[in-house]
C-alpha positions as CSV (number, residue, x, y, z in Angstrom):
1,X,10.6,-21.1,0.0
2,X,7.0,-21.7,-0.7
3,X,6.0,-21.1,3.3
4,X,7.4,-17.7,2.6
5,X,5.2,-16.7,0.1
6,X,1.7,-16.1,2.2
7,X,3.6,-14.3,4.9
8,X,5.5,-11.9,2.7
9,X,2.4,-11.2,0.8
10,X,0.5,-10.3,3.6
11,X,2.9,-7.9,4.8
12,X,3.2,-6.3,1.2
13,X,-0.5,-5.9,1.2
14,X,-0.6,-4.8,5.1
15,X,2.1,-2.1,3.9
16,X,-0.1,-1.4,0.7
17,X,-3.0,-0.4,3.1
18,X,-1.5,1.5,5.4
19,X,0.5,3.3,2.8
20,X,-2.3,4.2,1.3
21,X,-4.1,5.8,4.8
22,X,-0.5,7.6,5.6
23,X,-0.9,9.7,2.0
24,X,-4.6,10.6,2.6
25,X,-5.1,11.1,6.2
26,X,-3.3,14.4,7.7
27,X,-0.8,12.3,9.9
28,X,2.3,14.3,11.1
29,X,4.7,13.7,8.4
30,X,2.4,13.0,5.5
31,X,1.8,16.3,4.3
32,X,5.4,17.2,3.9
33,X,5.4,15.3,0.3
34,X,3.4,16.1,-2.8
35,X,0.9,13.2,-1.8
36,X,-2.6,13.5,-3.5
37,X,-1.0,12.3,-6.4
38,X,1.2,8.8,-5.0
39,X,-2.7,8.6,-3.1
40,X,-4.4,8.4,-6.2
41,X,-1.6,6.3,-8.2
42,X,-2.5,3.5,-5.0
43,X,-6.1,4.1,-5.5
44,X,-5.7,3.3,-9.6
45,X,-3.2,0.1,-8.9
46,X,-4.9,-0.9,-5.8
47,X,-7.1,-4.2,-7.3
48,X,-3.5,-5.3,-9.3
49,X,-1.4,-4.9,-5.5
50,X,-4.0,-6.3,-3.7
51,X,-4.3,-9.7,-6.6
52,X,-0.4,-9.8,-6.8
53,X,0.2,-9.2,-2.9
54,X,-2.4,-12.3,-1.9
55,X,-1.0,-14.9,-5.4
């Protein structure tokens, strides 16, 4: 169980990250939702998601 832990973090923070590219960059797709504001919520929470992601 605990050999899980680093792997599954590092793919929560990996989708963190790119997560938070898709919402700012004009990708296709990305501008179809109301996304300045899930962009900034990322940007706020990103230090917390980042800490809890790597523990």
């Amino acid at each position: 169980m605990r050999s899980l832990l680093l792997p599954a973090g590092l793919v929560l923070l990996a989708l963190f990250e790119a997560a938070a590219v898709w919402f700012v960059m004009p990708l296709p797709g990305s501008q179809r939702v109301r996304s300045v504001e899930i962009a900034f919520a990322l940007h706020s929470a990103r230090w917390a998601i980042r800490a809890t992601a790597l523990l």
